[in-house]
N, C-alpha and C positions, 0 to 999 in steps of 0.2 A: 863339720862344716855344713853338710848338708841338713842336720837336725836345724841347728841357726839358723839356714834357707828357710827352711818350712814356720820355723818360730815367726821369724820377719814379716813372709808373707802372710800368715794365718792375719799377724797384728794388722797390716794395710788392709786388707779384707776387715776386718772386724772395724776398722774405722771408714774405710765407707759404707757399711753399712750404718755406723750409726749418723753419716753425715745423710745417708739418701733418708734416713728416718727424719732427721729435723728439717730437711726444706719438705717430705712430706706433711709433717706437721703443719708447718708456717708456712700453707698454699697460697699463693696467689689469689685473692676474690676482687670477681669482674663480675658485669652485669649485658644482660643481652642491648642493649641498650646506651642513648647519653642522657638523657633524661625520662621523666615519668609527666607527660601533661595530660589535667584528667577534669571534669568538667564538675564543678561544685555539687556533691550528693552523688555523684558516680565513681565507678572502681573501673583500675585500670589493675594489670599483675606484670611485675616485671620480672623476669629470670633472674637468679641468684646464684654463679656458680664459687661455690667454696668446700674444701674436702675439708670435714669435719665439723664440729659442732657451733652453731654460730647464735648468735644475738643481732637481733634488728630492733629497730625504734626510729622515728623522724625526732627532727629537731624542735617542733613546733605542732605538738599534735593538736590543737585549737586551729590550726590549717590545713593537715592531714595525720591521717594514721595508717598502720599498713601490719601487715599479718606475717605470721613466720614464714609463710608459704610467698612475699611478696604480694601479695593484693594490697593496694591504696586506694581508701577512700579520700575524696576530700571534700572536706567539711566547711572551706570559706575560702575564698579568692584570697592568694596570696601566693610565698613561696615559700619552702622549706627543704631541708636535705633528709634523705635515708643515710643512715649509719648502719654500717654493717660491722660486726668483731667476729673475729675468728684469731684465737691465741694471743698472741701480740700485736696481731697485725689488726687494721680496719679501713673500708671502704665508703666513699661517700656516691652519691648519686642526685642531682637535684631534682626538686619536685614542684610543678609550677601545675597552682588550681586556679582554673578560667569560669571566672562569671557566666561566659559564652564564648564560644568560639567567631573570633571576629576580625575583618579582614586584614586587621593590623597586628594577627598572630603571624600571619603568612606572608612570606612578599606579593605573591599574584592568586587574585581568585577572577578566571572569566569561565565562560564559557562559547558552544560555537554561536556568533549570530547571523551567521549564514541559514542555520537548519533550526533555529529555534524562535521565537517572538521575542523581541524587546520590550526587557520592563518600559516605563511609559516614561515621558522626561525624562530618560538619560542620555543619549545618544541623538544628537541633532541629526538633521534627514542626510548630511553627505556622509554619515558616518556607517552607512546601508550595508557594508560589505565588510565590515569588522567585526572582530572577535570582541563582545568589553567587558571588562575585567573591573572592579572593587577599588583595584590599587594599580593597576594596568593594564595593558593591549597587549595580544599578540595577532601581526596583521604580515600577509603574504603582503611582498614587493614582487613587481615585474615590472621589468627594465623593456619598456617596448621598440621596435625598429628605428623607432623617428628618435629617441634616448629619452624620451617623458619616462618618471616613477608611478605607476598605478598601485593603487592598494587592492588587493582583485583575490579571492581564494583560489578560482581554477586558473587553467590556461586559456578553458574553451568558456564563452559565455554563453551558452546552453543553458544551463540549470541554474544561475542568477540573473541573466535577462533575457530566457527566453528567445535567445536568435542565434542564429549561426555566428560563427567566427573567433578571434582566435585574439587575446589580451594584447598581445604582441604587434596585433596591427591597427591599434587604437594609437589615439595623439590626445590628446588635452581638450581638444577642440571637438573631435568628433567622437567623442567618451560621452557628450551630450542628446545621442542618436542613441546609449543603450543603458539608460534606466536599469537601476534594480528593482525589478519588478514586485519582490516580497516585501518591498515599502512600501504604504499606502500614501505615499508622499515622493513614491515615482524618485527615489534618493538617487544622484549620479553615483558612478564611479569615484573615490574621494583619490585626490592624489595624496603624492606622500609628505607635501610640505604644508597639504591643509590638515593631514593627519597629523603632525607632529604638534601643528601650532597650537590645535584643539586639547591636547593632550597637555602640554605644555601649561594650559590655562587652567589644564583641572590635576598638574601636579604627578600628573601618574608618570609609570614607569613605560619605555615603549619598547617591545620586545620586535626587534625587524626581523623575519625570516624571508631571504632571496632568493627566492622563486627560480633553478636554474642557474646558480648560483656561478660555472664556470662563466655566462655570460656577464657578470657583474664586473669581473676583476678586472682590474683598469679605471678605463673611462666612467663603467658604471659605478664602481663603487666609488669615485670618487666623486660621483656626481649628488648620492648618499650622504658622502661626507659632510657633502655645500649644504644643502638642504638641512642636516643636523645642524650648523653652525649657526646657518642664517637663521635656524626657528629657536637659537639658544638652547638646544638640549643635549649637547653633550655630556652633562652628567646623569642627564635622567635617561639615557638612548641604552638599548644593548642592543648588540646587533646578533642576531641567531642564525648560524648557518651550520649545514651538513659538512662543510668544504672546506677541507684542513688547507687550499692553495689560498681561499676566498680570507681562513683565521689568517693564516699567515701575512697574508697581505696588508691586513688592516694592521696588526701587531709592529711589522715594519713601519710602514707609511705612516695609519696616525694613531700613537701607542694609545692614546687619549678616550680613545674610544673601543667600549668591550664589544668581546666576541664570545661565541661558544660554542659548541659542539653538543649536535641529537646522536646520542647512539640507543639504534634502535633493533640490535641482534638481543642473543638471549645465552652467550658464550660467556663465562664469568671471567676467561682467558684474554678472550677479545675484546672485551670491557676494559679491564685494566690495561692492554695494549693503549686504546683507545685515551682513554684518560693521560695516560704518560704523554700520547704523541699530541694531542690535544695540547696539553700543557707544552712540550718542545714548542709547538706552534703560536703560544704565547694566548690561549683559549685562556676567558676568568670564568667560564660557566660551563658547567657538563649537564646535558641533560638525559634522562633514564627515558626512552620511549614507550619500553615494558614494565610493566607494575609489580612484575615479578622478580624484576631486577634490584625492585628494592629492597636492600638490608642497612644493616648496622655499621658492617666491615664495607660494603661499597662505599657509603657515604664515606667514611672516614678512610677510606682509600682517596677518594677526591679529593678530600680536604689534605691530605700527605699531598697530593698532586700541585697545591696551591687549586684548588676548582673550587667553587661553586656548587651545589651541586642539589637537584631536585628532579621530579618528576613531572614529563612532560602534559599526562593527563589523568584525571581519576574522577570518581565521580561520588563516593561516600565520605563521610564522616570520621568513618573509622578508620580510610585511608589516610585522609589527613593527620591524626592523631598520632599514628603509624611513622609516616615521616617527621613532624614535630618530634615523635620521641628519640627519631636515628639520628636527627641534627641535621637534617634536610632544611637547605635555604629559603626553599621557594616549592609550589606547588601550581599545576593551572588545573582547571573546571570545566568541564564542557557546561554543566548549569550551575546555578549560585545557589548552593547548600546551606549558606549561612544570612 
């Protein structure tokens, strides 16, 4: 009887092993990456993990080709796939080659125009104290004492106009006593429903970030609302905020209009908290405030989230690049690289 035992068990042994051998065989092949975008005559290299011997090739090499090791050149504006084999199994990856990198690769390209000079004819003179963007804004709100919207970067107007005091205790009326001084055209304070309408005309996207944000909820954000409605941009608005009470609120009140969430730690734990509760709170946008925080597995943790999901600022090429290839939605600019 016990001889039997020992026959039996040898034979269950002896079969998994030969099972751990065949899914070692037939690995899994994934790639660091969801795409490969790479600029006509340039290389890009993508990760290739697969345990054992493999074969690669594009589907269209007259638009790129690419090397055992993952390097893609490409060779003409177009699109094609990487094919990967390994045994039975095979892996695709798409591959998208750009003439140029152009603002209508990316949802948002600005930068700051508080701290930098305005290209010339873009930006009419009330527009003095905004961020402009390619394809969009992103512009501070503060909700001041009297309940007027200012578009305003600081709280203190010091270092854009030059004088004492404090956003908060402006009105509409006397926002005309403090000029943005880094315009040679002496630009007001713009409010936020001459910011919307201007925006509106030129189609972009308008990124709202609420300045103080527990102040808003209520009265002010619904004052926001009006303002979005009245200048018709509801579907062009996102509204940006830190304040998972501020998401929440707009998500109940008016589903209609998006929200999102900056996280700006460097905890890959508290990240992912973030994004889930983000999302609980009815958030379509997550934004990365650390550059470090970008990967492959975050983006596409967002996107499991239902999010949105991109990088709050960067400044090169090859960052851009970098989130195009993780599947990053959107990107902003301190200066316009392209």
């Amino acid at each position: 009887m016990k001889k039997l035992r020992r026959t039996v068990f040898a034979g269950l042994f002896l079969c998994l092993l030969i099972l751990a051998g065949s899914v070692s065989v037939h690995a899994e092949i994934h790639f660091d990456r969801a795409s490969v975008n790479v600029l006509k005559g340039k290389t890009r290299k993508v990760r290739i993990f697969c345990k054992g011997k493999y074969s690669i090739a594009t589907t269209n090499k007259s638009v790129a080709t690419v090397t055992h090791s993952g390097k893609v050149k490409g060779k003409r504006a177009g699109n094609c796939e990487i094919v990967v084999t390994c045994g039975t199994e095979s892996a695709r990856i798409p591959v998208h080659v750009l003439r140029s990198l152009r603002a209508g690769d990316i949802l948002f390209v600005g930068h700051r125009g508080d701290q930098k000079k305005y290209p010339e004819n873009t930006i009419p003179s009330f527009m003095g104290a905004l961020n402009y963007g390619a394809d969009g804004v992103e512009f501070d709100v503060h909700l001041t004492n009297s309940g007027d919207l200012l578009v305003f970067h600081d709280r203190s107007l010091s270092r854009m106009c030059g004088k004492p005091g404090d956003i908060q205790d402006l009105t509409e009326k006397t926002r005309a006593d403090y000029p943005v001084t880094k315009n040679k055209k002496r630009a007001l304070i713009p409010t936020l429903e001459e910011t919307l309408r201007y925006l509106k005309s030129r189609n972009a996207v308008a990124f709202i970030h609420l300045k103080n944000a527990s102040r808003f909820i209520g009265r002010g954000t619904d004052l926001v609302v009006q303002c979005i409605r009245a200048c018709g941009m509801e579907e062009q608005s996102v509204v940006f905020n830190s304040s998972y009470d501020a998401i929440l609120y707009f998500h109940t009140h008016y589903p209609e209009i998006q929200s999102g969430y900056c996280y700006s730690g460097s905890s890959l734990s508290e990240a992912h908290a973030a994004m889930r509760h983000a999302s609980d709170c009815g958030a379509s946008w997550f934004y990365f405030f650390d550059k470090n925080m970008i990967s492959y597995s975050n983006i596409q943790f967002a996107h499991q989230c239902g999010l949105k999901a991109g990088l709050y600022r960067t400044r090169k090429k090859s960052e851009i690049f970098a989130l195009l290839d993780y599947g990053a939605d959107f990107t902003m600019m301190y200066r316009r690289l392209i």
